[in-house]
N, C-alpha and C positions, 0 to 999 in steps of 0.2 A: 803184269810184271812189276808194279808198284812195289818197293818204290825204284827199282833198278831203272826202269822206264816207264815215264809217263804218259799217259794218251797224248796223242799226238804227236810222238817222239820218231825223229828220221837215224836210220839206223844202217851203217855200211855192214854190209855180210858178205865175205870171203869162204874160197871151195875148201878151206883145210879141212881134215878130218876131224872130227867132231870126237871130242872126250867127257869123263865126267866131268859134271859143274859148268860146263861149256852152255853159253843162252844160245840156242839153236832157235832158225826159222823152217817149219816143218808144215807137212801137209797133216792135218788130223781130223776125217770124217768131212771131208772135201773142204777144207777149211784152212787159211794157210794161219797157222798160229808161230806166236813168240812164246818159246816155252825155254827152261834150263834141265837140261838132262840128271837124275837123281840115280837114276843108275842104269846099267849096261849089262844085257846077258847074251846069253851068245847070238841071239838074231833078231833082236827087240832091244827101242832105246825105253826107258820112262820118264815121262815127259812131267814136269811141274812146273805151277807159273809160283814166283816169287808170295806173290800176295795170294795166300794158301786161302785164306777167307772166304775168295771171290773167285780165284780161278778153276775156269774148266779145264779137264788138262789127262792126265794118264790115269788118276783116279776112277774117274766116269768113264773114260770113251779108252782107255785098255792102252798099252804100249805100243809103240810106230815101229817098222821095221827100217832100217837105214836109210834104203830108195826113200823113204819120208821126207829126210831131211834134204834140205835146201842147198843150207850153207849155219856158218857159225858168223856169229854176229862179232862183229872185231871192232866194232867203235858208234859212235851217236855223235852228231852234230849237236851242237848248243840249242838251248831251248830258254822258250823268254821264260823272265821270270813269274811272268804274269799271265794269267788264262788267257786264250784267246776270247775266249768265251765270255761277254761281257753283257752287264745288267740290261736293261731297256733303255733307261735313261741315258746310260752310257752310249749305246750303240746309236740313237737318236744324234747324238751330239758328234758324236764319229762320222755321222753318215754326212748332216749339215756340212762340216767343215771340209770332207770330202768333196762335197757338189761344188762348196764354193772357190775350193783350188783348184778343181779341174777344170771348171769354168775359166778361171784365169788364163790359167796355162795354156788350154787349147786355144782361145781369144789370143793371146801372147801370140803363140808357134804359128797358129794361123797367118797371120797376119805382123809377124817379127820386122818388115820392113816398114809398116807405120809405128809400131813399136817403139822401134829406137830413137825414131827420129821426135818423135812426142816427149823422150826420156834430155833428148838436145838442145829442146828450148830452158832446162834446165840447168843440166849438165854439159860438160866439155868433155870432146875426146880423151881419151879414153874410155871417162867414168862412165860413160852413157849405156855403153857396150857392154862394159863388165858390171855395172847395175841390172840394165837387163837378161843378160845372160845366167848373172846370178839366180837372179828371180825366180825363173823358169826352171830349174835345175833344183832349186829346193823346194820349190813346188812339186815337183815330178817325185821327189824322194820322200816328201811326205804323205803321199799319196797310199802306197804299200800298207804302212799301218793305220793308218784312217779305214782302209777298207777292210781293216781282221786278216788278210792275210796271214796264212803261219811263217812267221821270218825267228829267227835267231835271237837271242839278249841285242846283241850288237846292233843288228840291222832294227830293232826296234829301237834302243837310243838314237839311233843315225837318223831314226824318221820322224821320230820328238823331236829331235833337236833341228830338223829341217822345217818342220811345221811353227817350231817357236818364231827361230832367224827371220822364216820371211815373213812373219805376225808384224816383226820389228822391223825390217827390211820396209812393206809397205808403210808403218809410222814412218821412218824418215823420211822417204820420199813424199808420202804426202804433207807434213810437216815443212819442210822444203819449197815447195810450191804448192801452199795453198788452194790460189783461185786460180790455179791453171790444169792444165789437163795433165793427169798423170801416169796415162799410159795403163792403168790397171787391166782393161779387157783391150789390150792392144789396140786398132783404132776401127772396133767395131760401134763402140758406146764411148763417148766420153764421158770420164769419172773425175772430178776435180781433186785435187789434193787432199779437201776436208774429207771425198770421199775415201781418197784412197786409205788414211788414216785411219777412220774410222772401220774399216774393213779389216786392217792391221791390227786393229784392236780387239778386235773380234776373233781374229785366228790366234793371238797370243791370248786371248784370255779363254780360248775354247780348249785350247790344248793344254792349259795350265790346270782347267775345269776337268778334263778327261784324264789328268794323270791323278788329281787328287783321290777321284771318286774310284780308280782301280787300287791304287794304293788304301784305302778305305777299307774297301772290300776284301781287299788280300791282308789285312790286318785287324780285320775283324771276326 
């Protein structure tokens, strides 16, 4: 149905009665397809997909009778702008930076009450809390797109921009306290501030590295 929808496209369909032009979801030759109705006779829809090139549709396999159809398609959620579908190197890089914030995180939630308290030799209440809390919460959000999930435009900035923050998040805390513990795997491993840093800089320059190479790609 290109370009109407594109693979992988989430699509709401409602009972109303199906007319011409209407994109209908039907059953065809035990198949549920997305087809747009081309014309209507008296007990037969026919069925054509947009992208006439490539689709299989009422041409080939004959017209549906109404019991076919499903429903009519009344609307699509947002879709990213970008394939999910991504190079080797890409998805290589994706996966890395995924291991190593779930590693965090779990190490974090695991064990949240060494956590904090490793964030206090540092920081003063409040900060220590809402550092750590932060943390763990844009870790968790950046997780979704790291792993190719199909998420929305939105919810794919929402998960870049949670993989950069806490790229930057652990530089300043490590940055902050150097030769001291910084809480990064909660208080399973102690990782010194150079560590934590440097792991910060790793997730900001890996996510920076994964948006170039998709933009790359999608402009080439």
């Amino acid at each position: 149905m290109a370009p109407t929808l594109l693979p992988g496209a989430i699509v709401l369909v409602g009972p109303k009665p199906a007319k011409l032009g209407d994109v209908v979801v039907a059953q065809m030759q035990g198949r549920e397809v997305v087809k747009r109705i081309k014309r209507i006779t008296k007990d037969r829809y026919y069925l054509v997909g947009d992208n006439s090139l490539e689709s299989t549709d009422s041409r080939e396999l004959g017209p549906v009778r109404p019991q076919a159809v499903k429903g009519v398609v009344i609307g699509r959620l947002p879709q990213a702008k970008f394939p999910i579908a991504s190079t080797r190197l890409t998805r290589v890089v994706e996966l890395v930076l995924a291991a190593v914030i779930l590693a965090m995180a779990v190490a974090q939630l695991v064990r949240f009450d060494k956590f904090i308290p490793v964030l206090s030799d540092t920081y003063d209440a409040p900060w220590d809390l809402f550092l750590g809390s932060s943390a763990v919460i844009l870790e968790v959000f950046a997780l979704p797109v790291l792993l190719g999930m199909a998420l929305s435009s939105l919810a794919r900035a929402v998960g870049r921009s949670c993989g950069w923050l806490v790229g930057l998040l652990w530089i300043a805390i490590g940055l902050n306290s150097l030769h001291a513990p910084s809480g990064l795997l909660g208080g399973f491993v102690v990782v010194s501030g150079v560590g934590a840093a440097l792991v910060g800089s790793l997730l900001t320059g890996g996510m920076s590295y994964v948006l170039w190479l998709k933009h790359k790609r999608h402009t080439s």
